[in-house]
C-alpha positions as CSV (number, residue, x, y, z in Angstrom):
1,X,-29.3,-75.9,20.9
2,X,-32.2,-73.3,20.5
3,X,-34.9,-74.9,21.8
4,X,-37.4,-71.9,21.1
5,X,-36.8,-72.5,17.2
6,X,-37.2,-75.8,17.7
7,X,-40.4,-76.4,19.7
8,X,-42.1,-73.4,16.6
9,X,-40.0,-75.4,13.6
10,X,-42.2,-78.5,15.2
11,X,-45.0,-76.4,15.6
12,X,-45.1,-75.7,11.8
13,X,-44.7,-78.9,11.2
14,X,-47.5,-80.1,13.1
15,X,-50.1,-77.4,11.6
16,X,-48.8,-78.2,8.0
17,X,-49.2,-82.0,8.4
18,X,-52.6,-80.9,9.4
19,X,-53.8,-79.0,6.7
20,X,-52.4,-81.2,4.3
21,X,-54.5,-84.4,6.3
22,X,-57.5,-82.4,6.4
23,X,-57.2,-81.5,2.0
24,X,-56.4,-85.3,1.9
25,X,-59.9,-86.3,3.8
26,X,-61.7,-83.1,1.4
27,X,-60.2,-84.5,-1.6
28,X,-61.0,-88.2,-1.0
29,X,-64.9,-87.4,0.5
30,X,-65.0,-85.3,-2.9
31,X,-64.0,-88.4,-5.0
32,X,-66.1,-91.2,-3.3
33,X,-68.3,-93.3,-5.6
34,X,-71.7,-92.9,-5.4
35,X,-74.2,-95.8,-5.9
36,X,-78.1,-96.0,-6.6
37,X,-80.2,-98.8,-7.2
38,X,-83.1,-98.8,-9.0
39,X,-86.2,-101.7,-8.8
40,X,-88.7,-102.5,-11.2
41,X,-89.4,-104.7,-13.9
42,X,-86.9,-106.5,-16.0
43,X,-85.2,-104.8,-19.2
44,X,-86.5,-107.0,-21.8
45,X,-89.7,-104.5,-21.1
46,X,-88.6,-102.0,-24.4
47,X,-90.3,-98.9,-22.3
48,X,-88.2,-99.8,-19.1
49,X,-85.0,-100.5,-21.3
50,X,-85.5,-96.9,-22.5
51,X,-85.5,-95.5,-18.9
52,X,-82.3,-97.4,-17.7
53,X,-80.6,-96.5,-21.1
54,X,-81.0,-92.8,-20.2
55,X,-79.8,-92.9,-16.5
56,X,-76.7,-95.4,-17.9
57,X,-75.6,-92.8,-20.0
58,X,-76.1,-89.8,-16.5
59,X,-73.9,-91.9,-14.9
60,X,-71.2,-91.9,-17.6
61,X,-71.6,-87.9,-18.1
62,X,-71.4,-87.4,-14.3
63,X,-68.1,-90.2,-13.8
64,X,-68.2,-90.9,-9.9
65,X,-71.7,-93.0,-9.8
66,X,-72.3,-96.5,-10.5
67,X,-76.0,-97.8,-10.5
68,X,-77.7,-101.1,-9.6
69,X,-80.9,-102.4,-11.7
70,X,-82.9,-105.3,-10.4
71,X,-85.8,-106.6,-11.8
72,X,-88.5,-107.0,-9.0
73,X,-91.3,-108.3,-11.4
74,X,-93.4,-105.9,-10.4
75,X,-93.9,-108.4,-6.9
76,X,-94.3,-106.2,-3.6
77,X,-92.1,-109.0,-1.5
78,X,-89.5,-108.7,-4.4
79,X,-89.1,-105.1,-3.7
80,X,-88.6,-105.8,-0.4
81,X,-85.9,-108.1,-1.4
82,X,-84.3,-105.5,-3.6
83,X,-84.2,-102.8,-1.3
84,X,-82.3,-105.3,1.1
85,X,-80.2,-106.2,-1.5
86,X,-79.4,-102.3,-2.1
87,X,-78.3,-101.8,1.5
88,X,-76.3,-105.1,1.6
89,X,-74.5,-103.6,-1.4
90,X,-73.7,-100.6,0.0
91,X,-75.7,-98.4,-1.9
92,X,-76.2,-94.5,-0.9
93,X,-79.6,-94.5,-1.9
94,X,-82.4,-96.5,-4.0
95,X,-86.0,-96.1,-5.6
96,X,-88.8,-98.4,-6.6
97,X,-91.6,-97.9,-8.5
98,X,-94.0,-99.1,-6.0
99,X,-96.7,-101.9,-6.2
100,X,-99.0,-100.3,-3.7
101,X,-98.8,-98.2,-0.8
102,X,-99.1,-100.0,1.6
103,X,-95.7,-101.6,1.1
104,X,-93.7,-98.4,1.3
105,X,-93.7,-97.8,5.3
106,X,-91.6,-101.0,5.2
107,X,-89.2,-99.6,2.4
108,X,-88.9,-96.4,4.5
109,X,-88.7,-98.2,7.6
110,X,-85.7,-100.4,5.7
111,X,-83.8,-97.5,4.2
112,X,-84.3,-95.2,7.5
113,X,-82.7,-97.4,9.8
114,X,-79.5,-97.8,7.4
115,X,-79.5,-94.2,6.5
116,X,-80.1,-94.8,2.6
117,X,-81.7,-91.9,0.5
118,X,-85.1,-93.9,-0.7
119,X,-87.2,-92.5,-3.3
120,X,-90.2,-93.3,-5.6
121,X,-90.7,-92.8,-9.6
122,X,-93.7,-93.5,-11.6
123,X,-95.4,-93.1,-8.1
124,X,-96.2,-90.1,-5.6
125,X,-98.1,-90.8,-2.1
126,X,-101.8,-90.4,-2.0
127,X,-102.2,-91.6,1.7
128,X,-102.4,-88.7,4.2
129,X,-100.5,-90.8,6.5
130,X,-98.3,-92.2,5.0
131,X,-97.1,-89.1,3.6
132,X,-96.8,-86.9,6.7
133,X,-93.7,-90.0,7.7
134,X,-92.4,-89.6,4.1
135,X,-92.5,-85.7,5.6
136,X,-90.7,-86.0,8.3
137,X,-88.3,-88.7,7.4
138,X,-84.7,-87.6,6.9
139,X,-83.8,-90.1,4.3
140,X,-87.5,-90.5,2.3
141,X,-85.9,-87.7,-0.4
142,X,-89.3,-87.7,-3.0
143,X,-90.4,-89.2,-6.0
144,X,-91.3,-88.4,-9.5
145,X,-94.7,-88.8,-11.0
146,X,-97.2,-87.9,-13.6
147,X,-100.7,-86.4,-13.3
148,X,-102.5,-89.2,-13.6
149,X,-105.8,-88.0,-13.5
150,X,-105.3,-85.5,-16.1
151,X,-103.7,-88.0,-18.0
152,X,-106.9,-90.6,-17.7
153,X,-109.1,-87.7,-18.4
154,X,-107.2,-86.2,-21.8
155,X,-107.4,-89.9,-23.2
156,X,-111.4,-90.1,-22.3
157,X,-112.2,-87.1,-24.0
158,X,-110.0,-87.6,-26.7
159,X,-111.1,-91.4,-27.3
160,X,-115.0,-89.7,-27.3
161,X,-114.3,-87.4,-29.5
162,X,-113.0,-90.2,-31.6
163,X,-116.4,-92.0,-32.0
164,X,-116.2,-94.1,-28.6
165,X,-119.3,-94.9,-27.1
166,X,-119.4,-98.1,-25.5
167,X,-116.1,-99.2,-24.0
168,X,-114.4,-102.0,-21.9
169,X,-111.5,-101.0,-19.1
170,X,-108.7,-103.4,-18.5
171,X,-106.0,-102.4,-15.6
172,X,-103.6,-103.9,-13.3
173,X,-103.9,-103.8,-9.9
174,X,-106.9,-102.4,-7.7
175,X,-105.1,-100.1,-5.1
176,X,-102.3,-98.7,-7.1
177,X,-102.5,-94.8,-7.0
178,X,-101.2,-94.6,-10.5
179,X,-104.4,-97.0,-12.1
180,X,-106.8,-95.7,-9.5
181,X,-106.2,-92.0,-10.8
182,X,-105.9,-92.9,-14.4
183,X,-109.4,-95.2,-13.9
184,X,-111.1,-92.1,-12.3
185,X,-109.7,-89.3,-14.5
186,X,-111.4,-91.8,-17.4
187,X,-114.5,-92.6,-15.6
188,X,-115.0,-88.5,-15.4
189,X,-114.6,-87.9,-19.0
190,X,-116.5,-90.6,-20.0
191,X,-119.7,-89.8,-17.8
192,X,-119.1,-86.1,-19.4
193,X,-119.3,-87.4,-22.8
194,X,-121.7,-90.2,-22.3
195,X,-119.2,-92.7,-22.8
196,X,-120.7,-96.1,-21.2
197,X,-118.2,-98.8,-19.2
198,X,-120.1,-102.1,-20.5
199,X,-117.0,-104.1,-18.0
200,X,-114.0,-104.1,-16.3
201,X,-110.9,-106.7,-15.9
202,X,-108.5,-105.7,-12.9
203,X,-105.1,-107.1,-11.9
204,X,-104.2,-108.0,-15.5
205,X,-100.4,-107.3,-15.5
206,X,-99.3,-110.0,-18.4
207,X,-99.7,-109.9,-22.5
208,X,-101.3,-113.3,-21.7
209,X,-104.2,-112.1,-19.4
210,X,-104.8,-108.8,-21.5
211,X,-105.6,-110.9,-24.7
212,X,-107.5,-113.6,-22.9
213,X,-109.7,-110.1,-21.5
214,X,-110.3,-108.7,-24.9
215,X,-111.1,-111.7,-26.4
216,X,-114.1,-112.9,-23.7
217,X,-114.7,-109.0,-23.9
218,X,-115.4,-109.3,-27.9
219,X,-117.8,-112.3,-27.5
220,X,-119.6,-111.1,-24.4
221,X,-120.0,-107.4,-25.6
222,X,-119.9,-108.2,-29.8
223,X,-121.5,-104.2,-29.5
224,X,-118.1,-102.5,-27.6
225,X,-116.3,-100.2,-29.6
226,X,-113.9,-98.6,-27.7
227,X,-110.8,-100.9,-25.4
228,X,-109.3,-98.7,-22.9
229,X,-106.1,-100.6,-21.4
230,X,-105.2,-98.2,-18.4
231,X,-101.8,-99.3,-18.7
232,X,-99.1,-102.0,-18.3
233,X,-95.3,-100.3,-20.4
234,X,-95.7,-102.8,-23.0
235,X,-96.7,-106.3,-22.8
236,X,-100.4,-106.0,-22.0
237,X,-101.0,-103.8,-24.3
238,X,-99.2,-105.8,-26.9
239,X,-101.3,-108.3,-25.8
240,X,-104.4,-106.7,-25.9
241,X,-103.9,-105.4,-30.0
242,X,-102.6,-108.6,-31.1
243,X,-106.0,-110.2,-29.7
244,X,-107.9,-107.3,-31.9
245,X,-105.8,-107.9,-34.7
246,X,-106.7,-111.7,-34.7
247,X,-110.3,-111.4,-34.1
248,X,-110.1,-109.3,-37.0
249,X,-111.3,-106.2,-35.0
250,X,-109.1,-103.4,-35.3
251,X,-112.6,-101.2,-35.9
252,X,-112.6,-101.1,-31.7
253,X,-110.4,-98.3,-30.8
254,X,-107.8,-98.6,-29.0
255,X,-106.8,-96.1,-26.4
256,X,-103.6,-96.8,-23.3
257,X,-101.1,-95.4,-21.8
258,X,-96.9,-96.3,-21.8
259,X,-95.6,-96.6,-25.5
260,X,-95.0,-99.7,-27.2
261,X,-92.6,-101.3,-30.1
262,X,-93.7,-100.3,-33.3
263,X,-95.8,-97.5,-32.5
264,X,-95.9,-95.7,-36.0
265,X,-96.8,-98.8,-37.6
266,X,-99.7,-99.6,-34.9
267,X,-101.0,-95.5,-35.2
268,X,-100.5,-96.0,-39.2
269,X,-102.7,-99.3,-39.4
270,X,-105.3,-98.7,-36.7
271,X,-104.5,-100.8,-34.0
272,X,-103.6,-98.2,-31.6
273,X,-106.0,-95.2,-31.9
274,X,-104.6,-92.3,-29.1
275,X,-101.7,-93.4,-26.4
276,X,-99.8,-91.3,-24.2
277,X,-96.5,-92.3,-23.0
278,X,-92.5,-91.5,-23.5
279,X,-92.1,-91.1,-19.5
280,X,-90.0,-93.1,-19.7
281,X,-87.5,-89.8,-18.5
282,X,-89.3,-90.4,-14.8
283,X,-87.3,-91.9,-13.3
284,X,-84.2,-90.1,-14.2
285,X,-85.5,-87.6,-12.6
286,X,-85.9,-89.2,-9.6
287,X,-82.1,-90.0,-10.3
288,X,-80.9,-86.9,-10.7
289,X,-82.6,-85.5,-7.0
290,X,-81.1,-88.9,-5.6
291,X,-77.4,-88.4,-6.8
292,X,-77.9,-84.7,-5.7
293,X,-78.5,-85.8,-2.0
294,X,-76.1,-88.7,-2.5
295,X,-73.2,-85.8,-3.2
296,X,-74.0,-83.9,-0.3
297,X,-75.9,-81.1,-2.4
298,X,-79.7,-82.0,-1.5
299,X,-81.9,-79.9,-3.5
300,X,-84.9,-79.3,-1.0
301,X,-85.0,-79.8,2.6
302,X,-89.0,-81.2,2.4
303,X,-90.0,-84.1,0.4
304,X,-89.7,-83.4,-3.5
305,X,-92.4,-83.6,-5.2
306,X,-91.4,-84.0,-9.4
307,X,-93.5,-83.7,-12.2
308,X,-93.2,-85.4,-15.4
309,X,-95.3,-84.3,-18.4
310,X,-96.7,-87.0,-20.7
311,X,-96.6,-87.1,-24.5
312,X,-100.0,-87.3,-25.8
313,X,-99.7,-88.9,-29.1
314,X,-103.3,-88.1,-31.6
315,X,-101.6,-88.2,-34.7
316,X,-99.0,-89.7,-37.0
317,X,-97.1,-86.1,-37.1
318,X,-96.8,-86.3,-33.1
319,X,-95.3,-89.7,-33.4
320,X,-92.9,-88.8,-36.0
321,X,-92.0,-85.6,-33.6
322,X,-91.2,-88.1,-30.9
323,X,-89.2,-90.6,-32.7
324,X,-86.9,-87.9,-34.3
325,X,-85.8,-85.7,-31.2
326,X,-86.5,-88.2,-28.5
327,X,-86.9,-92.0,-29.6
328,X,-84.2,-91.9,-32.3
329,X,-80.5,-92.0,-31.6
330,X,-79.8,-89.0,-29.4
331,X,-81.1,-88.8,-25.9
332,X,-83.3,-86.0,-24.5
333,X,-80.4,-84.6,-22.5
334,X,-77.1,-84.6,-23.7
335,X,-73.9,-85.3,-21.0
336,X,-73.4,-81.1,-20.7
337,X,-77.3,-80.6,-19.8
338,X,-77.2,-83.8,-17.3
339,X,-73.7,-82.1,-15.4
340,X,-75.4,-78.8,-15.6
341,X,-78.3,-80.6,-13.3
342,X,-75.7,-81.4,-10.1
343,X,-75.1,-78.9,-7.6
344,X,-71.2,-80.8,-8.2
345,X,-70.9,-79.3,-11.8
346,X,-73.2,-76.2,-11.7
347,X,-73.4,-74.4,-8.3
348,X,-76.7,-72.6,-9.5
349,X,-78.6,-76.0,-10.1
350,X,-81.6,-76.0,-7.5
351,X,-85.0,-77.9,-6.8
352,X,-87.1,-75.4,-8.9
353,X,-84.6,-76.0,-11.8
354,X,-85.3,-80.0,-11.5
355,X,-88.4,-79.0,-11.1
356,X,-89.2,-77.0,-14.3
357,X,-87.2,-79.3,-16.4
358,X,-89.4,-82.2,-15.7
359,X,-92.3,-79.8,-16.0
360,X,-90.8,-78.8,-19.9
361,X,-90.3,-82.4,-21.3
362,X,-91.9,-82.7,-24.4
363,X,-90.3,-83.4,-28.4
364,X,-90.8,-79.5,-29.0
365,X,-89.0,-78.8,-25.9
366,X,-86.1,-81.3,-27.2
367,X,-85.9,-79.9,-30.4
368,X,-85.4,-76.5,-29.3
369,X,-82.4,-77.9,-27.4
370,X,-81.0,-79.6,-29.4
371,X,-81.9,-79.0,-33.0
């Protein structure tokens, strides 16, 4: 017996069982499912059905990601909740759309010490502190937001330029960065155009509240002409014009942000004088950077920082732009453009790519894509 070609014929058996054990453990790493979960309000909420619609269909285009949606009622101890939920369901990582600050050291406290990828959207961080540990944690990827001031400010001049002079300001919560810097990008435009604030109604986050504000606004201030709801992505606002509409007021223009059901109709009538809105792409872009580090393929190595344009609709033309290339039946990015955005399907793809189609969101930039 030859034991010399023996001991290299078991050799070479060795190294090939090997190599083919090591492809096995590439191939099945490769084809792991990815999940995400996502928290904020419920889907009956048309602007928040929009969102998830989009980041359903990502998920389909990409094939190896399956996504969790929990309604946290916009409730800062629900969140909580959710983001436990997440872990316990074995997610990779999960976003929120925060209530306040001040709740998300304990969501990055939570998702840090189970090594989940946690993100933000429709928030950034304002807090200096809080933002140098969103630095320097490994699993706090980013979060996708608007300019918020700009956006407050672009309404107030434009809502002055309309004819407003004596307004009331209705808003959800005191505290939130997002209706702080809308309230103070108004505020600014409004002391530039001599725009006067005759009152204000905070933590109104329900079509109920908003109404009940516009009506003891209407008999308290019978001189207002100008009702600026900061925001709410639907109901409030709803709300808020229906309580117009049956005081028989629609003269008192009507400016807010996040679009709502039956927008052309509202802009057509006068119910609904200037509104910006049709973010509703934010947070699948805070979806794409999280399947990205979910796939092994993180975009940045420091916290991403994503910016979302708004749509600023002043006329009946804009809104009929919107509703053909965005609001109608195709999405804003097709299943080859959403591949083309993973590291997995396009080796190119990097954070200033993500970055600068956030940036270039708008109907024209749809139509030129897809037209």
């Amino acid at each position: 017996m030859n034991f010399k070609k023996c001991s290299v014929a078991l050799v070479s058996c060795v190294l090939i069982f090997c190599i083919f054990t090591s492809i096995g453990l590439s191939a099945s790493e490769t084809d792991k499912r990815i999940t995400i979960g996502l928290s904020h309000v419920s889907e009956s909420n048309p602007f928040i059905h929009d969102a998830y619609n989009l980041i359903r269909a990502a998920a389909e285009a990409l094939g190896d990601v399956d996504v969790i949606f929990l309604d946290d009622e916009f409730n800062p101890d629900k969140q909580l909740a959710n983001v436990e939920n997440f872990i316990a369901s074995g997610v990779d990582a999960c976003a929120v759309c925060n209530t306040s600050e001040a709740i998300v050291p304990k969501l990055m406290q939570i998702t840090e010490e189970n090594k989940v990828g946690f993100g933000l959207f429709f928030r950034k961080i304002n807090d200096p502190e809080i933002k140098k540990a969103a630095e320097e944690s490994e699993y706090f990827i980013g979060y996708t937001h608007e300019d918020e001031f700009n956006n407050g400010y672009q309404l107030g001049k434009a809502i002055a330029k309309k004819g407003g002079k004596k307004a009331v300001v209705i808003s959800w919560m005191r505290g939130d960065p997002t209706a702080e810097e809308r309230y103070a990008g108004y505020t600014k435009a409004f002391k530039e155009d001599g725009v006067e604030i005759l009152a204000e109604q905070w933590e109104v986050t329900t079509g109920d509240k908003s109404a009940a504000a516009v009506q003891s606004f209407l008999s308290a201030y019978p001189e207002l002409d100008t009702v600026v709801m900061v925001g709410g992505a639907g109901e409030p606002q709803l709300g808020a014009i229906n309580a117009l509409v049956n005081a028989g007021r629609i003269d008192v223009l009507f400016v807010t942000t996040d679009f709502v059901p039956n927008q052309y109709e509202m802009l057509e009538n006068g119910e609904v004088d200037i509104i910006s809105g049709g973010h509703h792409v934010d947070p699948f872009f805070e979806f794409m950077l999280l399947y990205n580090w979910a796939s092994g393929n993180s975009l940045t190595e420091e916290l991403a920082d994503i910016k979302v344009n708004y749509i600023f609709v002043k006329s009946l033309e804009i809104q009929k732009q919107y509703d053909k290339w965005i609001a109608g039946d195709m999405l804003p990015y097709n299943d080859e453009e959403i591949r083309s955005m993973t590291v997995k399907y396009n080796p190119e793809m990097d954070y200033q790519s993500l970055l600068d189609w956030a940036y270039n969101y708008s109907p024209e930039d749809v139509m030129k894509r897809h037209q």
